[in-house]
C-alpha positions in Angstrom: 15.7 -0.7 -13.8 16.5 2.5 -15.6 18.2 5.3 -13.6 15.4 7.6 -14.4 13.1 5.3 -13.5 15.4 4.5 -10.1 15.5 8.3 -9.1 11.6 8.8 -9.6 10.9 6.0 -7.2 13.6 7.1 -4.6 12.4 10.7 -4.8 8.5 9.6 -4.0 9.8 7.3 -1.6 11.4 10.1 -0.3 9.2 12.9 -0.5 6.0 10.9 0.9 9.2 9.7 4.3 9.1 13.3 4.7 5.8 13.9 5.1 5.2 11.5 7.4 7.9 12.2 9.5 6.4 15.8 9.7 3.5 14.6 10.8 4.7 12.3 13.5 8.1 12.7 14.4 7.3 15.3 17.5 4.8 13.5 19.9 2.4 16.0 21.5 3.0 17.3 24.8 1.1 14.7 27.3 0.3 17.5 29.8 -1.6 19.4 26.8 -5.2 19.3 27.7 -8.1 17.2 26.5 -9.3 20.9 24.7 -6.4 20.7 22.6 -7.8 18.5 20.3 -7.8 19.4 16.3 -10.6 21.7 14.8 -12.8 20.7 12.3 -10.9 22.9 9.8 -8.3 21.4 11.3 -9.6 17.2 10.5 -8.8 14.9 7.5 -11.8 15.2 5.8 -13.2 11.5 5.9 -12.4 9.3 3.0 -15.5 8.4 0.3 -15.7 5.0 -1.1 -15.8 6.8 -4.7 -12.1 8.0 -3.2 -11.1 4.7 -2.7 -12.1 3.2 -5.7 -10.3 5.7 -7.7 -7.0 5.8 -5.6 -7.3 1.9 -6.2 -7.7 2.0 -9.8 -4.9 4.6 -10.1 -2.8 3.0 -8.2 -3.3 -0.6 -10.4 -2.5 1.5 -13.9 1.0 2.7 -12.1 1.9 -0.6 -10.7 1.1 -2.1 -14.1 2.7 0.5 -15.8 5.9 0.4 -13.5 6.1 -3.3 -13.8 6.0 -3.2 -17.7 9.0 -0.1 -17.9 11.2 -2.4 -15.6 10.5 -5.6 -16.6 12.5 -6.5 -19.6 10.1 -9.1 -21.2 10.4 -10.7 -25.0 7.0 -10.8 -26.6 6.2 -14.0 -25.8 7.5 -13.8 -22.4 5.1 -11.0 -22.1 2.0 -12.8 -23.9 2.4 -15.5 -21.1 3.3 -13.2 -18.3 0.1 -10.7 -18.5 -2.5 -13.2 -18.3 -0.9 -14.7 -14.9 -0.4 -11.0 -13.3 -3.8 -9.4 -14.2 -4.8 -13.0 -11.8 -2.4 -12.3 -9.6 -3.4 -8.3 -9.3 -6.9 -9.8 -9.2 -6.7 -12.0 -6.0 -4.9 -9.0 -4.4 -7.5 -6.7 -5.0 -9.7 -8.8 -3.2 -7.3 -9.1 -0.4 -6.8 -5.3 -0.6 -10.5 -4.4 0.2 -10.0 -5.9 3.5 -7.2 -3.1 4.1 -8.7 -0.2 2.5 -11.6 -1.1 4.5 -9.6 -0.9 7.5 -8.1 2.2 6.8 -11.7 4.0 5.9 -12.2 3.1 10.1 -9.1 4.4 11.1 -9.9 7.4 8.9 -13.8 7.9 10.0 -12.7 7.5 13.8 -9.6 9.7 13.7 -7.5 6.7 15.3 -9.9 7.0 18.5 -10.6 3.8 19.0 -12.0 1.3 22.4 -9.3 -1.4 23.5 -11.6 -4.1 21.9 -11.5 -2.1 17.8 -7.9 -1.7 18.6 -7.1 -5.3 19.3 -9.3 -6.4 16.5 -7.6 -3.9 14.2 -4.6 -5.1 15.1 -5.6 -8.5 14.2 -6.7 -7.8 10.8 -4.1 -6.2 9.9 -1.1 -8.9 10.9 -3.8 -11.3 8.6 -4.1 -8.8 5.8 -0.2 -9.3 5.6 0.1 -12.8 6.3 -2.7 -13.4 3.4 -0.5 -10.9 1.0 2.4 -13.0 1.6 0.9 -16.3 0.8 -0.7 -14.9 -2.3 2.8 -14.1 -3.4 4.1 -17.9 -2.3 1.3 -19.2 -4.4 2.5 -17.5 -7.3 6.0 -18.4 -7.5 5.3 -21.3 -9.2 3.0 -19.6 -11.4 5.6 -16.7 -12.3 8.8 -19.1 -12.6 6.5 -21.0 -15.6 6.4 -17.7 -17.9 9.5 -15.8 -16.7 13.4 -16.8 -16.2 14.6 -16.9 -12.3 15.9 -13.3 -13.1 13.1 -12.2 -14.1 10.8 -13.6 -11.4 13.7 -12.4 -9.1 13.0 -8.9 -10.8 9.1 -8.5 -10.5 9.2 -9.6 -7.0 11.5 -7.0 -5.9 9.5 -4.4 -8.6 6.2 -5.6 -7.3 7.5 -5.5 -3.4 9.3 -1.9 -4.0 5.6 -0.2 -5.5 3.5 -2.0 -2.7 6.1 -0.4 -0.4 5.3 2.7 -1.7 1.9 2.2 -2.0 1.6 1.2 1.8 3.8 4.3 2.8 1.4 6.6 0.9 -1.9 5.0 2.7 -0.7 5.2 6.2 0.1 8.8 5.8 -3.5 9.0 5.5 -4.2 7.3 8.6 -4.6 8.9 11.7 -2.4 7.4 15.0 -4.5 5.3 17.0 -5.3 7.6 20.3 -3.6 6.0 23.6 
């Protein structure tokens, strides 16, 4: 990976840490009253599907694009390699909408949410990860026939540093579930 390439991933891995920690590293005071809740001006403004889409599709170009800068490929390493991660990116997607679905409640109820949505949100989210991590067992095989083992060894860690990233961004956006 180059160095300039290195630093601008640390520094929005950074920057985006320190913005969540601002928002959640001091817990409210518990003996604040129930009128201390945030004003509309004050609210995330709910999240549009249109929103979604395009965060989505911005955030496929940048993968793609960070994966391609990183990833030392010949060109017929790459004419094989392409074809088997748009399908890979593909079955993610599809996995994906489950979570940005998910987030879109999270977002629309400002984390207030009954003991049975939180159990259930819970729930989908432990098999959002568990299907992400069997996509990317299903495509070892699939990678180690178009790439060398330091290759593969390479996109995994590119592909698991952006989705990282990517994950740290959308939680930002999602409020803390109300005790």
């Amino acid at each position: 990976m180059s160095q300039v390439v290195r630093n601008l991933l640390i520094a929005v891995l950074i920057a985006t840490t320190v913005g969540l920690l601002s928002s959640t590293a001091y817990p409210q005071d518990t003996a604040a009253p129930e009128t201390a809740k945030p004003t509309p001006a004050e609210a995330p403004r709910p999240i549009s599907d249109e929103d979604i889409q395009l965060l989505r599709k911005d955030i496929r170009a940048q993968r793609k694009q960070l994966i391609a800068v990183n990833l030392p490929l010949t060109p017929t390493e790459a004419e094989k390699f392409w074809p088997v991660y748009e399908q890979y990116i593909s079955e993610l997607v599809s996995m994906n909408n489950r979570k940005y679905a998910l987030i879109k409640q999270f977002v629309q109820t400002g984390g207030v949410l009954t003991e049975g949505e939180a159990e259930s949100s819970v729930q989908q989210w432990v098999s959002i990860d568990q299907s992400v991590a069997a996509l990317r067992q299903k495509y070892i095989p699939l990678f180690r026939k178009v790439l060398t083992a330091k290759n593969e060894a390479l996109f995994y860690q590119l592909d698991r540093r952006v989705q990282l990233m990517i994950d740290l961004q959308l939680m930002a956006l999602i409020p803390m579930v109300e005790p």
